[in-house]
C-alpha positions as CSV (number, residue, x, y, z in Angstrom):
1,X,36.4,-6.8,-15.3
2,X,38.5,-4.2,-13.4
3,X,35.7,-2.7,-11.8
4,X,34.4,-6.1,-10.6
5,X,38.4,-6.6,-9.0
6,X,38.0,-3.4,-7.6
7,X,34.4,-3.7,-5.7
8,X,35.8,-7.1,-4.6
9,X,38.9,-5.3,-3.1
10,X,37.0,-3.1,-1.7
11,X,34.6,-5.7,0.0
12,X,37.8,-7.4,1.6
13,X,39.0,-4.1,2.8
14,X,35.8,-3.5,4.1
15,X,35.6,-7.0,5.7
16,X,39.4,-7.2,7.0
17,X,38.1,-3.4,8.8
18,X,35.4,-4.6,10.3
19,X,37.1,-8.1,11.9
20,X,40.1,-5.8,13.0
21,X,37.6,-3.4,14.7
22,X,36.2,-6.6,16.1
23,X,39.4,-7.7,17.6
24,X,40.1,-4.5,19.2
25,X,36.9,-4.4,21.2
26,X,37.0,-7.7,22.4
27,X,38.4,-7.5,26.1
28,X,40.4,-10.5,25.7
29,X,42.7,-8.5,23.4
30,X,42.8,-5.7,25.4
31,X,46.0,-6.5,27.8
32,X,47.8,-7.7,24.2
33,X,46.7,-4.4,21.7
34,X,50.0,-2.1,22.3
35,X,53.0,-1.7,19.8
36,X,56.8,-0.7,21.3
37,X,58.8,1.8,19.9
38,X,61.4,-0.7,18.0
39,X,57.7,-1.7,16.2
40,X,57.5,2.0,14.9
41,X,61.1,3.1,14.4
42,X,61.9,-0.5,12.7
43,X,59.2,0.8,9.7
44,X,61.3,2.3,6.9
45,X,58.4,4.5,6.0
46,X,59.7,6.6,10.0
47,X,63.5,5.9,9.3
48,X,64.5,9.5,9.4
49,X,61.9,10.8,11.5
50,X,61.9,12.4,15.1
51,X,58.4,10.8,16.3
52,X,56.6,10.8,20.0
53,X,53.4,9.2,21.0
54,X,50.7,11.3,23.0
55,X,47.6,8.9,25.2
56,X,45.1,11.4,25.4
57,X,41.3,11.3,25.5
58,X,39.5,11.3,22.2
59,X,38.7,14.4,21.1
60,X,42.0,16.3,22.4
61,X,44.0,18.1,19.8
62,X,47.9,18.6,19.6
63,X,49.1,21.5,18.0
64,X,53.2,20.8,16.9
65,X,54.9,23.9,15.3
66,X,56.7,23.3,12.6
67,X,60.8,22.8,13.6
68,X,61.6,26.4,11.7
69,X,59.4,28.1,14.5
70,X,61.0,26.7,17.7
C-alpha cells in the first residue's frame, strides 16, 4: 500500500516536471517566465537572508566566500 502511494507520487511528480518543462519551452511563455524580487524575499524560507540573482550562460560558475573571509 505505501509503496503503491509512493510510485503514484512519484508518477505525478514526474508528470507535473515534465508539463512545467513544457511550459517553459513554449515561446508563448517566454515574455511572462520571470519572478521579481518581492516574489523571493516574500518566501519565509529567504526571510533573514542577504540574496542576489546572477543571468549568466549555462555552464558559468560563481564562487561566493563565505561572509567570515571578506
Amino acid at each position: 500500500a505505501l509503496k503503491e502511494q509512493e510510485d503514484a507520487l512519484d508518477a505525478s511528480i514526474e508528470a507535473l516536471s515534465t508539463a512545467l518543462k513544457a511550459l517553459g519551452e513554449h515561446p508563448a511563455n517566454h515574455a511572462k517566465l520571470f519572478v521579481t524580487d518581492e516574489d523571493i524575499t516574500s518566501l519565509p524560507c529567504f526571510a533573514d537572508d542577504v540574496l542576489f540573482a546572477v543571468k549568466a550562460p549555462a555552464g558559468t560558475t560563481l564562487e561566493v566566500p563565505p561572509p567570515e573571509d571578506l
